[in-house]
N, C-alpha and C positions, 0 to 999 in steps of 0.2 A: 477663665471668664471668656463668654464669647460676645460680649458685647457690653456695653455704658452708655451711661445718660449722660445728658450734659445739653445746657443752652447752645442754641446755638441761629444764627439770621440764617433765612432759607430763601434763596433767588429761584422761580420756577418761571423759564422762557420757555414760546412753544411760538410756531410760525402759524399764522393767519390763514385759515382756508389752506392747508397742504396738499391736500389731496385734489386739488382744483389745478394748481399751480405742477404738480408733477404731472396731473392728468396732460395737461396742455404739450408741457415739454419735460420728461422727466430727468435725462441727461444732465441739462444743460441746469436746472436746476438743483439737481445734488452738487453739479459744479458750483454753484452759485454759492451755495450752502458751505461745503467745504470751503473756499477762499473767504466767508464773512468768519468761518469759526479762526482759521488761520492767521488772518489780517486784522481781524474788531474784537471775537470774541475774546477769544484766548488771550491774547497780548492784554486786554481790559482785566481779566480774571486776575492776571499774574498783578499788573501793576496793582492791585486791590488788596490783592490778599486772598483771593477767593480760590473756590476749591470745586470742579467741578465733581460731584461723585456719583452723576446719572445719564446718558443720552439717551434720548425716546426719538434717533431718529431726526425730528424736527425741530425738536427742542431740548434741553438739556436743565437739571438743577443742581443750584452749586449751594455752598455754605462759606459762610463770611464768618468770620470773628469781631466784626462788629459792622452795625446798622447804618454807620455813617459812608464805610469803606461800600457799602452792596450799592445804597440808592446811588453813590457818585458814579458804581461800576455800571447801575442801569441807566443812568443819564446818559451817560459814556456812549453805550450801545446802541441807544434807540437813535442819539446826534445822529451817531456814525452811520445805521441807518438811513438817517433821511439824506445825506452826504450820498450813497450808495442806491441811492431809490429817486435821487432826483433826476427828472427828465424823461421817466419810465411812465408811461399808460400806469392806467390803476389796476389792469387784469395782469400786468407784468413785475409788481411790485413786490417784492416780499418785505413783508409786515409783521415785529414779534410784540408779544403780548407778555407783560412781565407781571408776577407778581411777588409779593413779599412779608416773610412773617418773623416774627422772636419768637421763638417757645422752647419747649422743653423735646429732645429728641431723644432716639435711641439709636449708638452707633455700631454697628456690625461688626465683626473681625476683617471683615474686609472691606472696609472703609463706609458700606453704604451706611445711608439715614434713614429713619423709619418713625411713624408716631404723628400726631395729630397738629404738630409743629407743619410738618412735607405736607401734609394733606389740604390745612388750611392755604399754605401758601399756591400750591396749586388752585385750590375754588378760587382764590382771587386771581390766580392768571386768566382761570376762565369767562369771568365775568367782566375784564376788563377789554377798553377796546383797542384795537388793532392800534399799535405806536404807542399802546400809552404803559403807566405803572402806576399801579394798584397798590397801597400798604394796607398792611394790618393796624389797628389805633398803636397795639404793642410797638412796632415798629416807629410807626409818627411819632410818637412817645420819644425814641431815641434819638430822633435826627432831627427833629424841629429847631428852629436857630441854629443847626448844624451846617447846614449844606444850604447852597443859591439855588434853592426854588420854592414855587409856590403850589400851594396844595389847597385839592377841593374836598370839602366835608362829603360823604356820597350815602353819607346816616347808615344806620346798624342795616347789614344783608345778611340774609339767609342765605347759605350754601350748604350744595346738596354733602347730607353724609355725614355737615357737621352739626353737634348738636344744638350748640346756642350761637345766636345770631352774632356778627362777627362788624364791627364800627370800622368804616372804612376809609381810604383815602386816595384824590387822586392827586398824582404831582401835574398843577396846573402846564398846560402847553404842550404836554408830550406827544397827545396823541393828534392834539388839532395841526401840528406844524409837520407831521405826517402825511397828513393829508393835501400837502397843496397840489392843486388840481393840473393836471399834463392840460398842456397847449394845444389845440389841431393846429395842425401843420398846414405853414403856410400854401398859399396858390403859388406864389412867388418862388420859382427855381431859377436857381443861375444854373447853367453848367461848368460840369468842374472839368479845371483845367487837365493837361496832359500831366504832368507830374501828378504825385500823388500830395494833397492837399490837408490843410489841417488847419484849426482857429482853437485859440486858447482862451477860453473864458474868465472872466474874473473870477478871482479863486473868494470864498466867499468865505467873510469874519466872524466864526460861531465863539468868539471869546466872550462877547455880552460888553465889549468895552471899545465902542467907536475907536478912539484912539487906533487900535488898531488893523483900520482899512488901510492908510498910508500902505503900511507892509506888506497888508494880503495884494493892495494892487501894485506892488516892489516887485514881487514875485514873479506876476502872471505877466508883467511889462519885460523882468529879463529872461524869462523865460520865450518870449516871443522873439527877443534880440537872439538867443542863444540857438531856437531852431533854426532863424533866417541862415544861419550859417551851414546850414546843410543843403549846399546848393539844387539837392536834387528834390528839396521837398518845397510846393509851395506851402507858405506863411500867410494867413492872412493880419493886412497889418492891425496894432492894437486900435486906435481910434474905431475900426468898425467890428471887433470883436468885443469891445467895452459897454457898448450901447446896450449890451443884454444884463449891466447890473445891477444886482436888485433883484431881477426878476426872474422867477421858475420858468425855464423855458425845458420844451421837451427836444432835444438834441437832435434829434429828426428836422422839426423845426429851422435848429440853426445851421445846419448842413444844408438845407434847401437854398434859406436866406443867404448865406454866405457863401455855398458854391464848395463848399469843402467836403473830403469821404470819412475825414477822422475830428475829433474833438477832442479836448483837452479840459478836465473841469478839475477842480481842486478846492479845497478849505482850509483856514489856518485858525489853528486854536491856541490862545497863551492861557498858560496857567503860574502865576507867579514869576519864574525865571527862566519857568521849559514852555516851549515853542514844539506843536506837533502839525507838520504839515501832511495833508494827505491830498492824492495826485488819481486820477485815474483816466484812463487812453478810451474813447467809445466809438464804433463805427459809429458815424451816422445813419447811415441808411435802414438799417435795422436793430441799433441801440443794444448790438453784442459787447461788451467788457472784456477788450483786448488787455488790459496791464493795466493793477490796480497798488499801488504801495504806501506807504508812512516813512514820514521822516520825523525824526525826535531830535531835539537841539538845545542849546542853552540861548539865551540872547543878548550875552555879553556883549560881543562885537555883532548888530546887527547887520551889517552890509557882510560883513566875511560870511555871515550865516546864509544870507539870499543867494551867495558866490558858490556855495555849496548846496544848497537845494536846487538851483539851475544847471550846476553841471550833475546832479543826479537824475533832474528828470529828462534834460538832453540827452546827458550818455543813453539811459533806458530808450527812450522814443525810437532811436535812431532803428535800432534790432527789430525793435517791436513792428515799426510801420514796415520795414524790410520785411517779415515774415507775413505778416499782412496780406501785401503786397505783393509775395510769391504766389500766396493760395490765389488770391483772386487772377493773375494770370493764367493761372494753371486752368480756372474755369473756359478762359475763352477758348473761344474756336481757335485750332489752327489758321485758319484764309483768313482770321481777323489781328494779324501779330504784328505791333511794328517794331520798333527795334528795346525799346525799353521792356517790353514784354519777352522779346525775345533773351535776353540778358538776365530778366529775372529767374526765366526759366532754366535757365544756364545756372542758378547760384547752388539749388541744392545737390547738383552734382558737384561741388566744390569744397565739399564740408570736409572730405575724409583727405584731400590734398595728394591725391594717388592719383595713377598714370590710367588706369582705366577706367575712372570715373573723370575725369580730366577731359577723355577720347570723346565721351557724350557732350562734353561741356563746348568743347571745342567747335564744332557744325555751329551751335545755337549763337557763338559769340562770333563769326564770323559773319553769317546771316544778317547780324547786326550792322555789322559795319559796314558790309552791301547798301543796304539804308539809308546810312546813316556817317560816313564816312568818318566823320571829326568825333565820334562818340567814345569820350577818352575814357570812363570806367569800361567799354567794352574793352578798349586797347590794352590796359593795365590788368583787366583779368585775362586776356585772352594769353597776355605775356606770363603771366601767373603759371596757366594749365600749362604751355611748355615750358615752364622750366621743370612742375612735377614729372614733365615727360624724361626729360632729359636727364634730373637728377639721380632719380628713383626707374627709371624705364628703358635703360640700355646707354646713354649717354651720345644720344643720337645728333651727330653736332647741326644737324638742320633745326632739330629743337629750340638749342642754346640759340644759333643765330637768329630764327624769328622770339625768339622773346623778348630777347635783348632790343630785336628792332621793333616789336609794341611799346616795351617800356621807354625807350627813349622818345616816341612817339607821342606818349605819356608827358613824358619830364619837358618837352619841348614846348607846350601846348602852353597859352595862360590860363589855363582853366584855375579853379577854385575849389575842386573835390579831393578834398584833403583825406579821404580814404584811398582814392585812382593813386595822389600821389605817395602815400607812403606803398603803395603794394607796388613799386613801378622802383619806390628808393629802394625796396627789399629784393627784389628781383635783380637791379642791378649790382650792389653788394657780394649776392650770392652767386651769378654769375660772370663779370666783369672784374672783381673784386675792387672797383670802384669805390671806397671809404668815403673820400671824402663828395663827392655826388650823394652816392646815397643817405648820407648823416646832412646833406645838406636840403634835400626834397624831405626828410624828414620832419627839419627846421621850418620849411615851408606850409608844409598843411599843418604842422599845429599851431604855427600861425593862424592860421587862414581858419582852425577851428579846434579850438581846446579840448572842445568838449565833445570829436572825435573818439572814441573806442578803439577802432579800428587803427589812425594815425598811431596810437599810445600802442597796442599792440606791436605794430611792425617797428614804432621806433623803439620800441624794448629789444625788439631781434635785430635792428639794425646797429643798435649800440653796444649790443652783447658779442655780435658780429666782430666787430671793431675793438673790443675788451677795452668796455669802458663799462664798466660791471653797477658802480654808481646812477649813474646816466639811466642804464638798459634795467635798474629793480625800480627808481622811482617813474620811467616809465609804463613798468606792468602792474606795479602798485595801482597807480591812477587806473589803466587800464581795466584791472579786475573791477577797481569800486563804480568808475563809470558802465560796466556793463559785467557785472557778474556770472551772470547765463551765459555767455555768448557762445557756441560753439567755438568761438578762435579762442578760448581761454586758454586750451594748453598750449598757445604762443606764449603767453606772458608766464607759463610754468615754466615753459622752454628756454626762456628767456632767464628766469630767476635762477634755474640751475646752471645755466652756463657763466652769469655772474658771481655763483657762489666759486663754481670749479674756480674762476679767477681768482677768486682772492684765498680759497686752498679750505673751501668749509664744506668739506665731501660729501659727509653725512647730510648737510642742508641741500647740497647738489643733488642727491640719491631721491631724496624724501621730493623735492622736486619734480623732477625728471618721472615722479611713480604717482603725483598728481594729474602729469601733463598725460601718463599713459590711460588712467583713468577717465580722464575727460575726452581723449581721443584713442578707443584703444589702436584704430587703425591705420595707426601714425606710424612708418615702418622704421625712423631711426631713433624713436624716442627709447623705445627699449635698449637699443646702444647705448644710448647717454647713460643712461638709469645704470645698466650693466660695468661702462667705465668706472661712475661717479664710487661704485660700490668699490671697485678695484682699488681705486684712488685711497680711497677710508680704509682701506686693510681688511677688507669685506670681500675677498673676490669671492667665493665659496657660497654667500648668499646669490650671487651674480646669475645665476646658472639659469634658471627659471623667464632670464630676461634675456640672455643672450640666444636662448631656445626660440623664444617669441620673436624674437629678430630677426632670425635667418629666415620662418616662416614667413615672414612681413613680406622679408626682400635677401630671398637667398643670394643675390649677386652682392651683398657689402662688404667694402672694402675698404678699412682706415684713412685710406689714401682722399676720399671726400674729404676730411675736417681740413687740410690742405689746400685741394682744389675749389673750393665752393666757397671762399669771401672769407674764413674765419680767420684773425688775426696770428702771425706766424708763433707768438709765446701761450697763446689761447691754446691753439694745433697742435701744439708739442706737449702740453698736458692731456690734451686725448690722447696722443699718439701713445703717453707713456701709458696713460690705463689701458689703452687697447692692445699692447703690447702684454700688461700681465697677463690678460685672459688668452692670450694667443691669436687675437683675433686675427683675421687674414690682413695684408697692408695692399 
């Protein structure tokens, strides 16, 4: 048989004026399009039940096993929609049009749907308006006293193609609460300060149950407390970020008013005992969607649950406005750089942690400090690049000695930039072999901000350092979850395999050590490690592939670093011995 019938609910989405909306900007909106399917669609589909079995491109039709699970999955969408469409002009918005049928379908051998069931439901997407959801009576039929919402009679329609007129319905409020109208933007600009600036909005309560706003404004209140901690970003404080609640405001808007270049808007939804928070980052100036995500929770412990939505969307901001914040440097003129500019542009030559991309980095972070003298993240990166010089670049003891004298330059300082200090505690560890200094500037900024990435990062490798293997995984643990993307993540890979090597779980060290290379391939001793950990396991023989990539890295290696460079003397001597299976040079 190549195909079967069978009932079955048909969900047919399709976006408003497509061809208007790609005309304009086409890129940027398949971008658009792809993170709603990723982040609203799809995850809605799944939590339902549904099945997508069609894309058209713009819109997509899926199949429900029952009528109740689809309306909730199109309620769902269109929310999250207006969530994702608030603040935007009405020519910049994308707008999907659902509709909905029960009938009898025919199913394909490969999966698709076919039959007057698809057909119907599609006329009613088409007839329906932009934000809203259309049923079939079939369908009303099912979900009535089903599901929380209200619905308008819209009497029997003709649609084209089908034969008998079709009784229709709308779910009241869908499409009018789509449409609330963008703000012109105020006369009123402040200028934004020198730092790069940001205001968190009140995150706004689509539960349908007063009750709870206490929470939604919990959220966007520790959330304000948890950026102030990033000393290099302005905050603006919550009393004048709060004033916009309640109301549609277009982001533009409140970047003017407030004097900030980034925004923070968010929503919180309960349903029974799950709690779904959703967070998204928007330039102001031109209402781009830098970083958009969901958080899903229980609400058991509700203040541990705030504790953890604040360090997720901390950790994330921090990366986020950092990249940001490199592009738009990189626009300015050279004659127009002060020092903060100059140091950004200094950052993405720092990714790969090598001695020749280091060389570039080096000019831009001194420039800085010309400027700008006390500028302690320039000190602490600039101590960064020479030590790649030194470790990895000839072991040039002029390196070693100005890094060491950045870092401590660093460590000296009261500053409060709890990333300066952990990249200043890792520097001196692996140069000085200072433990207890560096475990203790580690202590320090994550004081000073928890919800650091970056501190969690280096205190992973500072504790692994030190083989305190406990210490250095629930470090990168935290560190991966506060900031999963990061380019530094195979530190906390680095980190997890030199804690495994400790306590003698080789295989978990290998597996490790072959993430950290993935994530960075151009990380020159990561394929050592990965290479030892195999030795370790009784694995040398798979080894070979990694010790090949290693030499190319950094043909000058030589055992004798795990020794020289901060790693603890019982840590050293489990390299020493895998590096001795492979024959590696000492």
């Amino acid at each position: 048989m190549s195909e079967s019938r069978k009932i079955a609910v048909i969900l047919v989405a399709d976006v408003v004026g497509f061809s208007r909306l790609a005309g304009m900007d086409e890129e940027r909106i398949l971008a658009r399009l792809r993170a709603l399917r990723g982040d609203l669609i799809d995850p809605a589909m799944v939590a339902r039940n549904g099945r997508i079995f069609k894309r058209t491109g713009d819109g997509f039709l899926a199949e429900f096993r029952s009528a109740v699970d689809a309306v909730r999955c199109a309620i769902e969408v269109q929310e999250g929609m207006i969530e994702r469409n608030a603040g935007l002009s009405a020519e910049k918005r994308i707008d999907l049009r659902i509709g909905l049928h029960v009938g009898d379908v025919v199913e394909e051998i490969d999966g698709d749907l076919m039959g007057d069931a698809v057909n119907i439901a599609a006329r009613l997407e088409g007839i329906c308006e932009a934000g809203g959801i259309c049923l079939s009576e079939d369908a009303w039929r099912q979900v009535r006293g089903k599901v929380e919402a209200g619905f308008v009679e819209l009497g029997e329609q003709t649609l084209k193609n089908i034969a008998h007129p079709v009784r229709t319905y709308l779910i009241s409020g869908a499409s009018e609460r789509s449409k609330r109208p963008a703000i012109e933007p105020s006369e009123a600009r402040l200028p934004l300060p020198e730092k790069p600036s940001i205001a968190v909005l009140p995150f706004q309560n689509i539960s349908g149950d007063a009750e709870q706003d206490y929470f939604a404004d919990g959220i966007a209140d520790d959330i304000v407390t948890g950026l102030s901690r990033i000393r290099w970003l302005f905050v603006i404080a919550r009393n004048s970020s709060f004033v916009y609640k309640g109301r549609a405001v277009d982001v533009r808007q409140v970047g003017q008013e407030l004097g900030v270049r980034y925004v923070l808007e968010g929503s919180v939804r309960k349903a029974g005992s799950r709690l779904r928070i959703t967070a998204q980052l928007v330039e102001a100036e031109n209402g781009a969607h830098l970083w958009a995500d969901k958080y899903d929770g229980g609400v058991e412990d509700v203040f541990d649950l705030q504790d953890k939505i604040t360090d997720w969307v901390v950790g994330i901001i921090e990366p986020s406005v950092r990249r940001s914040e490199i592009e738009r440097s990189r626009r300015k003129r050279p004659d127009n750089l002060d020092a903060y500019d100059l140091f950004l542009r200094a950052m993405p030559h720092m990714q790969s942690h090598m001695p020749a991309d280091a060389r570039i980095a080096i000019p831009l972070l001194e420039q800085a400090l010309r400027l700008e003298p006390d500028y302690v993240a320039a000190h602490a990166h600039l101590a960064w690049c020479h030590e790649w010089c030194f470790t990895r670049g000839g072991l040039d003891e002029a390196d070693r000695t100005t890094a060491l004298a950045h870092a401590r330059r660093a460590l000296a300082s009261d500053s409060d930039d709890a990333a300066s200090l952990a990249v200043a505690g890792w520097i001196t560890i692996v140069l000085s072999k200072d433990h207890e200094t560096a475990l203790s500037a580690i202590e320090r900024a994550i004081a000073l901000n928890s919800s650091c990435a970056m501190a969690h990062y280096y205190g992973a490798l500072v504790n692994a350092f030190a083989d305190r293997p406990k210490d250095a995984a629930f470090d990168a643990d935290r560190a991966l979850r506060l900031s999963p993307f990061d380019p530094k993540a195979f530190e906390a890979h680095l980190a997890l395999g030199m804690a495994a090597v400790s306590e003698g779980r080789y295989d978990d060290a290998a597996a490790s050590f072959a993430r950290g290379s993935e994530s960075n391939p151009d990380h020159s001793i990561m394929p050592f490690f990965q290479a030892i950990a195999l030795a370790l396991a009784g694995r040398a023989k798979d080894a070979t592939p990694s010790v090949r990539r290693g030499f190319e890295l950094e043909p000058g290696f030589r055992l004798r670093i795990f020794a020289e460079f901060g790693m603890a003397r019982p840590l050293a001597e489990k390299f020493f011995e895998g590096g001795r299976l492979l024959a590696l040079p000492e």
